[in-house]
N, C-alpha and C positions, 0 to 999 in steps of 0.2 A: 077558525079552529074551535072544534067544540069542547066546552071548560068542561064540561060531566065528562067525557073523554078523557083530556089532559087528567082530571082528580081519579081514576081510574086506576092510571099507570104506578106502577110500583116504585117506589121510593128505590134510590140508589143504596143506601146501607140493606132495605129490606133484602134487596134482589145481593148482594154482595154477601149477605148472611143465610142464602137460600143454599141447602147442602150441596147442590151440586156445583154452583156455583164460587162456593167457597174452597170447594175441594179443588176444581181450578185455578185458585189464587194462590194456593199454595204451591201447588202445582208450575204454573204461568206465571207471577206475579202480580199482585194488587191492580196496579195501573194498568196493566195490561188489560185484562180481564174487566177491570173497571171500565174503559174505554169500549168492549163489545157490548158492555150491556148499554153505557147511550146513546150507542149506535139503533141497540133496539129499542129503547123508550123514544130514540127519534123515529121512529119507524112508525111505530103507534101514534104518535105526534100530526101522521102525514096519513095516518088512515091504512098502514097499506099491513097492518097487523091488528089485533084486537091485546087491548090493554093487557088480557088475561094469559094470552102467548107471549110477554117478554120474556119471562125466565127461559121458557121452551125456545125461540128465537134466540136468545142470546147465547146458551148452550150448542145448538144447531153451529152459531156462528164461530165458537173457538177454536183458534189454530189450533193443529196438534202439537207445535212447539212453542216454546218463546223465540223462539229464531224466524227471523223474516224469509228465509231460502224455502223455497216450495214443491217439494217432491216432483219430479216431471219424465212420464214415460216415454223414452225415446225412441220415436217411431221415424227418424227422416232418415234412417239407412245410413247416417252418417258413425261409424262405430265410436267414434274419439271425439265428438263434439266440443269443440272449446267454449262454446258459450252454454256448453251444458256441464260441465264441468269435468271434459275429458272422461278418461277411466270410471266404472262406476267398483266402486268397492267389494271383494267377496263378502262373504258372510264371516269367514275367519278373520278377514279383517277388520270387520264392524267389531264383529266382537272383541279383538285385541284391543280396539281404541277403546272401548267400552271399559273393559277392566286397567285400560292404563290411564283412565278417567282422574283417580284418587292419586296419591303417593306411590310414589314406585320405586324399584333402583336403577333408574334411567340411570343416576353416576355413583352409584354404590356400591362396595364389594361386601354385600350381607357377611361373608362369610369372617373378614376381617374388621370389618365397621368403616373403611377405609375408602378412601375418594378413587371412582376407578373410572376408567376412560368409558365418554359420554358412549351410548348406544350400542358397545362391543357386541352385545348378541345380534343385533343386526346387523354387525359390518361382519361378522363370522357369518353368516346367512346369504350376503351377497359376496361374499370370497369363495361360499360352498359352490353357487350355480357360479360363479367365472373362473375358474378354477387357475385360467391364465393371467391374471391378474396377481402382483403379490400386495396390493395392499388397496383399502377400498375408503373412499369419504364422502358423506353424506351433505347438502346444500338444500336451500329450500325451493329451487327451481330450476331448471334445464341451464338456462340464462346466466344466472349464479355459477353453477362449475363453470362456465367457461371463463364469465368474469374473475373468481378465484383465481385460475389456472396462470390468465392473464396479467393480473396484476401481481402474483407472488413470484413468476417466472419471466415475466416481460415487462414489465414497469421501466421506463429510461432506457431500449430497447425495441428491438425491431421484432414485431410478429410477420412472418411471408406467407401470402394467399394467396390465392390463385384471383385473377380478379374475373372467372366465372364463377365463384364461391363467396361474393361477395353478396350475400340474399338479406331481404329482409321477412323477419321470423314472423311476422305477423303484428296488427294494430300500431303500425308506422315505426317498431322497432326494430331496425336494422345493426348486421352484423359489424359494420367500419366502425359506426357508431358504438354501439358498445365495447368495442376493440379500445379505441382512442380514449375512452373515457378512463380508462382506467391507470393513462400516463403511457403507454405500450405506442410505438410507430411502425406503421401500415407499410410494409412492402409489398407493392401491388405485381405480381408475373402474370406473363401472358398475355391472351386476352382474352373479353369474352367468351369465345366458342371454342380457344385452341389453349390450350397449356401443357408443355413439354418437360420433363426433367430436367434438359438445362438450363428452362426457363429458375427453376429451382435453383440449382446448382451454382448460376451465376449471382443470386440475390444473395444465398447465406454468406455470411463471414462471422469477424469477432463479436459482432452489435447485436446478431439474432439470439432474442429470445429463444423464440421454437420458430415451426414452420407448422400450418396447421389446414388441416382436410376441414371439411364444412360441409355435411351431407344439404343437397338442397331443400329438402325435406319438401316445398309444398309445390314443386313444377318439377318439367321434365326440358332436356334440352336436345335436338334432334338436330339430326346431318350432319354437317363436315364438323363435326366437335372433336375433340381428345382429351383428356385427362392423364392425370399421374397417380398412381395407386400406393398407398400406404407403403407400402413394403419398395416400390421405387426409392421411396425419401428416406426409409432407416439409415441408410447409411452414409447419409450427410453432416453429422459429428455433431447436429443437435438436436435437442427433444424435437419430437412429432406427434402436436395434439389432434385427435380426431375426434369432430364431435360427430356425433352419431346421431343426436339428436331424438328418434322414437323408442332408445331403451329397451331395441331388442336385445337381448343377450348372449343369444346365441343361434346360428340360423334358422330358417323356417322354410321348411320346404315351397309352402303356401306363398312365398314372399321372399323369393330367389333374388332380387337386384337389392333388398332390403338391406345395409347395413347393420352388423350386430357389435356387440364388444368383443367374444371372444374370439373370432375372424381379425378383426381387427390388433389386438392385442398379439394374437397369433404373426402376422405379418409385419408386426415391429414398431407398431403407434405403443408412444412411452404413456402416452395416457389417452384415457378415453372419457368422454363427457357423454351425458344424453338424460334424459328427464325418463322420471317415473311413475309418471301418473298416462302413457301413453301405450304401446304395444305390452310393457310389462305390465301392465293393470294392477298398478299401485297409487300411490296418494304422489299428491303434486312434490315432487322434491328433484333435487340434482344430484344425479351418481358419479364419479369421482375414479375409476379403476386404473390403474397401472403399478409403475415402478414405487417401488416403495420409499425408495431417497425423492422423490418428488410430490407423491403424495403427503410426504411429510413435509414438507415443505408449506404445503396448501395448508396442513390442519391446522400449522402452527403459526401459521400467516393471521395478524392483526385481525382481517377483515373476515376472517375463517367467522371468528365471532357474532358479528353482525348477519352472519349468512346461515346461521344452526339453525337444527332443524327441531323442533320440539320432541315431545315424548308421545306426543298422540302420533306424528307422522311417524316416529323409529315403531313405533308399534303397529302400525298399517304395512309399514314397507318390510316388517320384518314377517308379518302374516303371509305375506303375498306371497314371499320369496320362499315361505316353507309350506305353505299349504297348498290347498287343493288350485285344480286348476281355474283363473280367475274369468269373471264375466266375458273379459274382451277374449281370450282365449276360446271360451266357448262358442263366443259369437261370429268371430274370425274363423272358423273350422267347422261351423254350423253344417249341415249335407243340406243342399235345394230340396231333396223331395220330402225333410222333414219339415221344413218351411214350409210346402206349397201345401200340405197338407193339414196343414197348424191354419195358414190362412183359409183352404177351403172349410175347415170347421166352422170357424169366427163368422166367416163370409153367408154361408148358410145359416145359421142361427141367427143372425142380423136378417136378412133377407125375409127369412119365416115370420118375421114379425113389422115386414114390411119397412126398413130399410133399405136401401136402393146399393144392396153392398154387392163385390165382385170381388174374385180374388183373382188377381193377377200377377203376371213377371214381372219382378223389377230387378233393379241392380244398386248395390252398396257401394260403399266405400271406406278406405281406411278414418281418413281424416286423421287432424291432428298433427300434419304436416308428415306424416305416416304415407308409405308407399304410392307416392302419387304414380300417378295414371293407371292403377291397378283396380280396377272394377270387380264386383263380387256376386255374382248372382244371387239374386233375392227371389223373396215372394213378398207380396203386399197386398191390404187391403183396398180396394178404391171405392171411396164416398164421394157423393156431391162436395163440391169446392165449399160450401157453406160451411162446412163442417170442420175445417179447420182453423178459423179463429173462437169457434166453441168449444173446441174440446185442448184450444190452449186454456182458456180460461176456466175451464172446466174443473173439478178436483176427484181423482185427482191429475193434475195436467196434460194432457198429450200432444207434442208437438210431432207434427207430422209434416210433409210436405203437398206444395201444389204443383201436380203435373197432366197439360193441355184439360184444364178446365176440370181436373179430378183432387181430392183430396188423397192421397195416399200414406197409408201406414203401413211401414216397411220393417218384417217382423224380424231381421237380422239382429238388431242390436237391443233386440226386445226379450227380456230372458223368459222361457216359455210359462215361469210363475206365476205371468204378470199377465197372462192373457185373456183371464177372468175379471182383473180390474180393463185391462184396454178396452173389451166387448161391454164392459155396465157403463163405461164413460160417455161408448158411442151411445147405447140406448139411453145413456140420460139425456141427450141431446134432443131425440124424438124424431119421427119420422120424416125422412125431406118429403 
């Protein structure tokens, strides 16, 4: 190591007192900020900067948050990505969370100074679009309504499933499984592929709970099958939960075998569950919609508590549900030939500068445990395979996928904003 080097490098208070880097601390926090910069005096340490760049290297190197979560453009056609964080938020609802940031009257009645029921403008918002519904409650995940549902109405009782609806929802958590957990017993009808209404009809008595529908969300199940449809079971003399699961709300032409709420609600299910961070393109929470003597039941259930939803979420979900139409919406209804021509742009421009880019057909998907086997025609870009563990790591990130030996970036779930940062990501890359 050379010591006239090392004596070089700028003292840690210096570089912490340097304006720009101080405006960062304030900003980021001390320690934060403190840690980029010895990242850069090790940098210099190892030769691979000159003493006189740490401040400019350390600046270079600061997050734009204090939060570890990393911006990431979502190029794998998948609309609803779970390990991307589902639903990407509108802009009205960035900004709702934004100003519900401070003090609010999450449970305030300004008008009287008086304690008033948690998120009412939000549950007025989602009573507005289900209009079938007489009363609505809010949870902080898909998972949670149904566990609520469960334990305030089935506890020391029998829930009936179908046991071709016995699915597991993803990352090893299955439905029995969280049925049982909640003190509730599992009456299994049927069987796999066949389920009949008397298969129904002969399990309820005085011990059921409810009886409850379970969209399969993330398969499909084909040939000699049967099922029982919501509206078969209303009139077996007890509640009928049907989870819905992708929190459509009402149908979609797009997404004909899709499950909604207010179809459902319509045909006689006394409540409906389903997550909002998925088809409805809102922030992750659990929706709650039916009969109002039962939703109250849920609100005022113990464990309702432990299951609330903050002020930032009632202000994301309350965005969604009154304003403009949300990312996933746009992106799900997107026209191919606006795509195809969005990628031959990017694809050309990349190519003119000696990238090895093409733009080609692909096809999406819902995700998200959202309208399986429903394919979506796409456009994408296709790069060398190289090029997609670069430009995850890239900033800002792009996850793309690999198909037969090509990198592709698939512009469905990509909102067209963002196409000016996807094209500088690839060219920081450099030419294959």
């Amino acid at each position: 190591m050379d010591h006239e080097v090392v004596r070089r490098i700028p003292r840690t208070d210096a570089l912490l007192a340097e304006p720009r880097l101080a405006a960062a601390a304030r900003r980021l926090g001390r320690d934060l900020v403190k840690s980029v910069i010895v990242a850069a005096q090790d940098r210099a340490r190892h030769g691979e900067i000159a003493p006189e760049s740490v401040a400019d290297a350390a600046v270079a190197a600061l997050p734009g948050t204090a939060g570890g979560l990393r911006p990431v453009i979502n190029a794998t056609g998948v609309l609803l990505h779970t390990n991307l964080g589902r639903a990407p938020l509108s802009r009205a609802a960035r900004e709702a969370v934004l100003a519900a940031c401070g003090a609010t009257d999450v449970e305030l009645d300004l008008a009287t100074g008086a304690r008033s029921r948690r998120g009412r403008s939000t549950l007025e918002a989602l009573l507005r679009r289900v209009p079938a519904a007489e009363a609505a409650h809010v949870v902080n995940n898909g998972a949670a309504a149904l566990v609520l549902a469960a334990t305030a109405l089935a506890a020391g009782k029998e829930i009936v499933l179908s046991r071709g609806e016995m699915v597991e929802i993803g990352d090893g958590f299955r439905i029995p499984d969280l049925l049982v957990s909640t003190g509730a017993r599992l009456r299994e009808v049927g069987t796999t592929n066949r389920t009949s209404p008397a298969d129904y009809a002969a399990a309820v008595g005085p011990g059921t709970g409810f009886v409850l529908k379970v969209h399969p969300s993330n398969f499909l199940m084909t040939g000699f099958t049967s099922s029982v449809d919501v509206g078969e079971l209303a009139g077996l003399g007890v509640p009928v939960v049907a989870d819905i699961g992708s929190g459509l709300l009402a149908p979609d032409p797009l997404l004909p075998d899709e499950p909604d709420a207010t179809s459902r609600l319509q045909a006689g299910a006394s409540l409906v569950t389903a997550s909002g961070d998925k088809l409805l393109g809102g922030p992750q929470c659990g929706l709650v919609l039916g009969e109002a003597r039962l939703v109250e039941r849920l609100a005022r259930h113990p464990l309702a508590r432990a299951l609330r939803v903050d002020k930032l979420t009632l202000a994301a979900l309350e965005a969604t549900l009154r304003g403009p139409e949300t990312p996933t919406f746009v992106a799900l209804h997107a026209e191919l030939e606006g795509l195809r021509e969005r990628a031959e742009h990017i694809a050309q421009k990349l190519h003119a500068e000696g990238v090895d880019a093409r733009a080609v057909d692909s096809s999406a998907t819902v995700g998200g445990g959202g309208a399986p086997g429903v394919t979506l025609p796409s456009a994408a870009i296709s790069l060398p395979e190289r090029y997609a563990v670069a430009l995850r790591l890239g900033s800002p990130a792009v996850m793309g996928r690999v198909e037969n030996g090509r990198c592709l970036l698939d512009l469905r779930a990509v909102p067209e904003d963002e196409d000016a940062a996807l094209t500088a990501a690839v060219q920081a890359v450099g030419v294959a």
